[in-house]
C-alpha positions as CSV (number, residue, x, y, z in Angstrom):
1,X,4.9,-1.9,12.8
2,X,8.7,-2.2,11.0
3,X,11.0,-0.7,12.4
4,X,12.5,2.6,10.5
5,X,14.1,2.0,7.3
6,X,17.8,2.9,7.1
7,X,17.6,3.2,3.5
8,X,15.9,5.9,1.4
9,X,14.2,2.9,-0.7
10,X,13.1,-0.4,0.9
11,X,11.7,-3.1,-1.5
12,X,9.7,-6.3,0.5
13,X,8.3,-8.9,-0.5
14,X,7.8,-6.9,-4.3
15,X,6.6,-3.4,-2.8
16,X,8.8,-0.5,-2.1
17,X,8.3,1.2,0.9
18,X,10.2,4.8,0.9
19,X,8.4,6.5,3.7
20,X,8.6,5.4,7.0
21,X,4.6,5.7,7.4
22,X,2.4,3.0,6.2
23,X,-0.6,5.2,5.4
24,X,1.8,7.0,3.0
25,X,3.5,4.1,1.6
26,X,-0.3,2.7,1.4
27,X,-0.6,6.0,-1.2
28,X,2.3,5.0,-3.3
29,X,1.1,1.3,-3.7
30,X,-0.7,1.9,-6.9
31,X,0.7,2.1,-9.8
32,X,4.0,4.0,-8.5
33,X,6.0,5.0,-11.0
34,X,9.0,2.4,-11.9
35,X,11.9,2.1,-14.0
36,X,9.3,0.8,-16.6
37,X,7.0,3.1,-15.9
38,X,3.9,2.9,-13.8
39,X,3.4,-0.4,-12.5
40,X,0.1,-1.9,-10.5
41,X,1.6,-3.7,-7.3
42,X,-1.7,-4.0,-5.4
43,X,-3.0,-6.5,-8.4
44,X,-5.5,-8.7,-5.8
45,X,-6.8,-9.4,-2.5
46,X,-3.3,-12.1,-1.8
47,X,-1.3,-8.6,-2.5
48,X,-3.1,-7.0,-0.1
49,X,-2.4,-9.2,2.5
50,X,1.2,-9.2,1.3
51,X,1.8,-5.6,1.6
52,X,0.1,-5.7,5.2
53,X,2.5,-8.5,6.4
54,X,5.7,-6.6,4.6
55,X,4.6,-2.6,5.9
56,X,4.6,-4.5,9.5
57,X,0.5,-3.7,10.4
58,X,0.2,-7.5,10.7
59,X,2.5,-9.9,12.8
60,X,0.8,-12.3,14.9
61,X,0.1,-15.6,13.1
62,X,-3.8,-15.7,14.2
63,X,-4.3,-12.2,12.6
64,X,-2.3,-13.7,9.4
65,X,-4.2,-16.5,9.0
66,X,-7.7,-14.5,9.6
67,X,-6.6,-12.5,6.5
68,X,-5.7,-15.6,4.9
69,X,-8.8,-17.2,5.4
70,X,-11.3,-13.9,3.9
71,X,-8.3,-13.6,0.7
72,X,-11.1,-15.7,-1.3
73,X,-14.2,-14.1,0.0
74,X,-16.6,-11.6,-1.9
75,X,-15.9,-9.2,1.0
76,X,-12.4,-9.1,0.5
77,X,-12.6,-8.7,-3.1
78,X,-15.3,-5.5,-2.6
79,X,-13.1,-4.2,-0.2
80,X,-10.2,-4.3,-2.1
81,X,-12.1,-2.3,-4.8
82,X,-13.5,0.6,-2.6
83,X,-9.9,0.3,-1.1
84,X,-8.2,1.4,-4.7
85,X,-10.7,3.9,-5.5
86,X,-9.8,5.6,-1.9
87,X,-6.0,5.4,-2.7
88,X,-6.7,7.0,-5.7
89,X,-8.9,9.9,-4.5
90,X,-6.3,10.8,-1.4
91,X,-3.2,10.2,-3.6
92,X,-5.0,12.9,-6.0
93,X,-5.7,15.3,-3.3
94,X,-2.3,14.7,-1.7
95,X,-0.9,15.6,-4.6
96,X,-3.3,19.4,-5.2
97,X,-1.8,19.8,-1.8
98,X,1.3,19.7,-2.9
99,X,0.5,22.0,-5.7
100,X,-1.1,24.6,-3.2
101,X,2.2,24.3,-1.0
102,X,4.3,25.0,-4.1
103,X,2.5,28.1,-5.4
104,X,2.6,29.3,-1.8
């Protein structure tokens, strides 16, 4: 994985990563919340694989070009789906969390 930000805000490779933990970064990958409003970053299955080279989960070239090779595939294009859906439902319930935590 990356190493540790030093900044608060790090964009790469067109995806801001802000904290420090991939599965949470994973959570602000759709349709965070821009200068120009909410903005879709995670658009197909090649910004997928983008976001997983630039959060650090993949480095070796084999497992690169694996992803590579599946970025045209039905599978990867289902996956991606059922992927967003999930993002959704956990950013939602991260965020009643939240909410809970607030009104103590």
């Amino acid at each position: 994985m990356r190493a540790a930000s030093q900044e608060v805000n790090e964009w790469i490779d067109g995806f801001l990563f802000v904290a420090n933990k991939p599965v949470l970064d994973l959570l602000n990958i759709t349709k965070p919340v821009l200068a120009d409003g909410p903005t879709e970053l995670l658009l197909d299955v090649r910004a997928l694989e983008r976001w997983l080279i630039a959060s650090g989960m993949m480095t070796s070239s084999k497992t690169k070009a694996i992803v590579r090779s599946w970025r045209h595939s039905a599978e990867a294009a289902a996956f991606l789906e059922q992927l967003i859906v999930y993002i959704y439902i956990e950013r939602e319930r991260e965020r009643e969390r939240e909410r809970e935590r607030e009104r103590g």
